[in-house]
N, C-alpha and C positions, 0 to 999 in steps of 0.2 A: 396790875397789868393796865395798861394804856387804852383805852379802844381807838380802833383804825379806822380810816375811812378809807370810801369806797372812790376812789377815782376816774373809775371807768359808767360810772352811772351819774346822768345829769342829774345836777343840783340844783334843786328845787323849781322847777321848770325855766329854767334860764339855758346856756348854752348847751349842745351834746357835748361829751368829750371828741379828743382832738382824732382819735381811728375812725368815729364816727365821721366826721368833718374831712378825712383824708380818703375816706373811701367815697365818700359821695362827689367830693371834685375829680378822682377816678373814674367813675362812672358817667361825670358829665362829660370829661373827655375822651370815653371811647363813644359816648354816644356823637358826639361833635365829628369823629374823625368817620364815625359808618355815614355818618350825612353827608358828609362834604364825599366817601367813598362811592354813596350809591347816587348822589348828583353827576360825578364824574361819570358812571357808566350810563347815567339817563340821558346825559348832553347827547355825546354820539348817536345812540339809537334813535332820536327824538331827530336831529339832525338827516342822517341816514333815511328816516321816513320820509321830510322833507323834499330830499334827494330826490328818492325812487319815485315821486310822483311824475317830475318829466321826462325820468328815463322810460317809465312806462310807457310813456305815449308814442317816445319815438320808440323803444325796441316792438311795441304794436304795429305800428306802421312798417318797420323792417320783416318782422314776423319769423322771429330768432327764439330758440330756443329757451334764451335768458329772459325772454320776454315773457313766456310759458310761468319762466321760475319765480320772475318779480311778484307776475300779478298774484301765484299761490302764495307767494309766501305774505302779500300786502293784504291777502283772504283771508289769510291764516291771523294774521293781526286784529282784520277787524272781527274774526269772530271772538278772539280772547278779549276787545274791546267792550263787545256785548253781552263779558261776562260766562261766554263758552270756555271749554278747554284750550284753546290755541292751538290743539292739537291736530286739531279737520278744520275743513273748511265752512262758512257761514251755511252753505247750503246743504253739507253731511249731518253739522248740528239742526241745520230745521228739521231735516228730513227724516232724524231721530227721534225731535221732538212730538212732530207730525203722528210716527210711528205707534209713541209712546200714547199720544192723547187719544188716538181711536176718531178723529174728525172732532174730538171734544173741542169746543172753544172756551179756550179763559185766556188772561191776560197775558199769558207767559207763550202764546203761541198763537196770536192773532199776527204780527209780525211773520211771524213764519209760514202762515198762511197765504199771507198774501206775498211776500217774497217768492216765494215757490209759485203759488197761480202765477207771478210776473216772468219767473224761469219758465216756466211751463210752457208758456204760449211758443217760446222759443226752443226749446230742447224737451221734450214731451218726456216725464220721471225723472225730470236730472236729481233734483232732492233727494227721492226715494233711491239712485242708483248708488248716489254720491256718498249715502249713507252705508249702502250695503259694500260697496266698494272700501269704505277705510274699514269697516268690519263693526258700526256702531248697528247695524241691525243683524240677527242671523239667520230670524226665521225665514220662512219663504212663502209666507199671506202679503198681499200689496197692505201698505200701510195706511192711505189714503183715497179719496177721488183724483190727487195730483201724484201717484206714485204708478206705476210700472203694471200695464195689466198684463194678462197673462200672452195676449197675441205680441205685445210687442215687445218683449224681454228676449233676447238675443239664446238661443241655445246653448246650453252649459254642456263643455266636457268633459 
């Protein structure tokens, strides 16, 4: 009897066989085609931000509906920028976070701290509303010194 060899196993540390070598130019080429795929969708959106920077200012000045939508949805971007969900806005994320620390300060909410005292001065709880509002807080204690006291929370019905 003859003995066989083995073709499918590299030979003594020199080249892989050839399934090896065709699956891995397989792989480099679906990886090539998702990057050039998810380039093409970054262009436009990356673009579209662009955009909506000077449409904001004039649909501001008009004081249009669309203007309402821009600036949420341009909120909604930078909180997923700062590593929030995307899914609220920068001041429902503080105001969560606020929530969540008890007045504690560490690094991950001194930012939101002071973002909120800077809303505050202007819209008195907007954090703390804006939180309870998308539904990131649900109990009903004020979260903060910069959240909702109990005189001026609007009557629930």
């Amino acid at each position: 009897m003859a003995p066989t060899t083995n073709t499918s196993a590299p030979s003594g540390g020199g080249t892989p066989p050839a399934d090896e070598i065709v699956k891995r130019k397989r792989f480099r080429t679906r990886l090539r085609i998702l990057c050039v795929r998810l380039f093409l969708l970054w262009l436009p959106f990356s673009l579209g931000c662009l955009v909506a920077i000077p449409l904001s200012l004039i649909a501001i000045l008009s004081g249009s509906v669309y203007a309402k939508n821009l600036l949420l949805a341009m909120d909604k971007l930078g909180a997923a920028s700062l590593k929030f969900s995307g899914a609220n806005t920068v001041s429902a994320e503080c105001g969560r976070l606020l929530h969540q620390m008890k007045d504690g300060l560490t690094a991950s909410c001194i930012f939101c701290k002071l973002l909120c005292r800077f809303i505050h001065e202007m819209d008195a709880g907007h954090c703390d509303r804006n939180a309870r509002d998308d539904g990131l807080i649900t109990d009903l204690q004020t979260s903060s010194t910069l959240g909702v006291t109990a005189g001026e929370r609007a009557p629930t019905v």
